[in-house]
N, C-alpha and C positions, 0 to 999 in steps of 0.2 A: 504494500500500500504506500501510496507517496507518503511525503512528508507535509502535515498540514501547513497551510500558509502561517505565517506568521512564529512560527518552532524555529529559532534558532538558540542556539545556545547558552548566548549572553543573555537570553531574554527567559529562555525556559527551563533550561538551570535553574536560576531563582524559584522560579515557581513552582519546580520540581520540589523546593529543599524548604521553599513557605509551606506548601500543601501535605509534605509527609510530618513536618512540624506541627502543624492545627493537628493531622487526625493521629497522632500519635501522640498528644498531649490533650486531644479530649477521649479515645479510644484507649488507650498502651498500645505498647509495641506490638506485643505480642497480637493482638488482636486485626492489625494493618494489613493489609498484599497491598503487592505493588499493584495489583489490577489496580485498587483505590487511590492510591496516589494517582496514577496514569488518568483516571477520569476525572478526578478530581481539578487538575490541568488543563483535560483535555486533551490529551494525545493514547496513542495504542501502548498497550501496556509493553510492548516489545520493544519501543521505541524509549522507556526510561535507562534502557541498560546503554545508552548513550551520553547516559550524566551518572552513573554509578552503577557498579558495576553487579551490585546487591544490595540489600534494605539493611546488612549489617554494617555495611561501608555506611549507607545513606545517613544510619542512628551516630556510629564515630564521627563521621563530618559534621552532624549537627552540635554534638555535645565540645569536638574538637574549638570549631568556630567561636561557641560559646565562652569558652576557656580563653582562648587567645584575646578574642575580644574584651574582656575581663581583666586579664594581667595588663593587656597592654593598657587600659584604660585606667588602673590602678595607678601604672607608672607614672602615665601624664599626670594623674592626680598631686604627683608628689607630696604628700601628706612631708608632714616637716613639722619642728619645734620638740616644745616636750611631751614626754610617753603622752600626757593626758590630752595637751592637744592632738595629736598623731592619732590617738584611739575614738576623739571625737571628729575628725578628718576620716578615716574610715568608716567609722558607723553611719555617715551622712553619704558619704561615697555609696559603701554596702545597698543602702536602701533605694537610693536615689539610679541606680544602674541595674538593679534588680526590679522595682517595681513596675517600671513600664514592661516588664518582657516574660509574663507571667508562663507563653510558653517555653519560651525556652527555660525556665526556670523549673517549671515542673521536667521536664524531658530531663536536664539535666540532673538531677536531684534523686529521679523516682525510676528511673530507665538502666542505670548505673547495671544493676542483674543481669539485663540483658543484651550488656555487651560481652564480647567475647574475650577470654583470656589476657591474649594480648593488646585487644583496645580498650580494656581497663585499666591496664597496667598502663598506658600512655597516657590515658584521663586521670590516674588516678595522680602525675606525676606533676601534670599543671595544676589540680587541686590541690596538692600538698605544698606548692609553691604562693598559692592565694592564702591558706591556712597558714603558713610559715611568716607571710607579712605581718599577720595578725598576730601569732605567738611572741615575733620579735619586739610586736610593741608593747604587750602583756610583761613582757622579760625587762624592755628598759624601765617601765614603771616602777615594778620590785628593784629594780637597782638603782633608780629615785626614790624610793621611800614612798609612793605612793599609792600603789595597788599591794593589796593583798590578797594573796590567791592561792589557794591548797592545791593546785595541780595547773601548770600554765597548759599542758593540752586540752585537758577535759574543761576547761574554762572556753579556749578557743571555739573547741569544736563547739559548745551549749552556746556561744556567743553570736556564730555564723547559723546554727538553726534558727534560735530565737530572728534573728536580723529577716534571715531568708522565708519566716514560716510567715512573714506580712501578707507576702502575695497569697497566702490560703483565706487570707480575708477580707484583703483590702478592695477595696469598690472607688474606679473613681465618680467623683459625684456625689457622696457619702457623706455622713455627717461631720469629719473631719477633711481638711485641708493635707495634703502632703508633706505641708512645713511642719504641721500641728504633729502629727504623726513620728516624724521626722524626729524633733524634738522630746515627745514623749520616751521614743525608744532609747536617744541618747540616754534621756537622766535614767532608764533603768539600767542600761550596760554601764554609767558611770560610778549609780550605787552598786554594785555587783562587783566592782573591784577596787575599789578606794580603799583604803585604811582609814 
């Protein structure tokens, strides 16, 4: 069968990689075929192995993307000053890059099982690089006198759920504002580790 009009690449890539994103973040993974995605688009289901090569590739590229996306976004962030600034520099960060992007946040987060050996082990490598920004701020605080904290991992990890588990409720248009939100979460992560 030809190739429909308008299926090029640059155009239906994207949409290949929006489309398994929505129904893999309102469906699971497990529940998706590529027929779905293909229609979803609009193209023959034969014609997706022209943008990946399988639905396990398709899950890696998306949680990949989201990972990159993320560090790199952190870095420009440059959070700076002291622990407790740096930690409220993150916590605003955290929210504010997470909350518009509810699916890639659920895929990323809840899809983790079902990746394969080794592309967990590569997601799991940018993630502990995200969680390692956040320990190191956890750690200069304790070496300012100013957080006190019985375990700087398990603080970490409670700290990036709490932060991330927004988008399972947040609505925008809602009785609360973004900043309001925003705010609120700081001063709980900021009592949760002060002395």
């Amino acid at each position: 069968m030809a190739r429909k009009q308008g299926s090029h690449s640059d155009i239906t890539g994207p949409k290949v990689r929006d489309a398994a994103l929505r129904l893999i973040a309102r469906h699971g993974y497990a529940a998706v075929s590529m027929r779905q995605i293909a229609a979803e688009v609009g193209i023959q289901a034969g014609a997706l192995y022209n943008y990946t090569p399988d639905k396990q590739t398709l899950l890696f590229d998306l949680m990949k993307g989201h990972m990159t996306d993320l560090l790199c976004a952190l870095d420009d962030a440059d959070l700076k000053g002291t622990a407790l600034a740096r930690l409220e520099g993150f916590t605003r960060f955290h929210i504010q890059f997470h909350l518009p992007k509810p699916d890639q946040v659920f895929v990323s987060y809840m899809e983790l099982r079902n990746l394969s050996e080794e592309n967990f082990a590569a997601i799991e490598v940018m993630r502990r690089q995200y969680e390692d920004a956040l320990e190191s701020i956890l750690r200069a605080g304790e070496a300012e006198g100013v957080f006190a904290i019985a375990d700087t991992r398990v603080t970490t990890m409670a700290l990036i759920a709490m932060l991330t588990g927004i988008g399972n409720w947040y609505r925008a248009g809602g009785r609360l504002k973004t900043d309001t939100i925003t705010a609120i979460y700081w001063d709980m992560v900021r009592r949760s580790v002060t002395a």
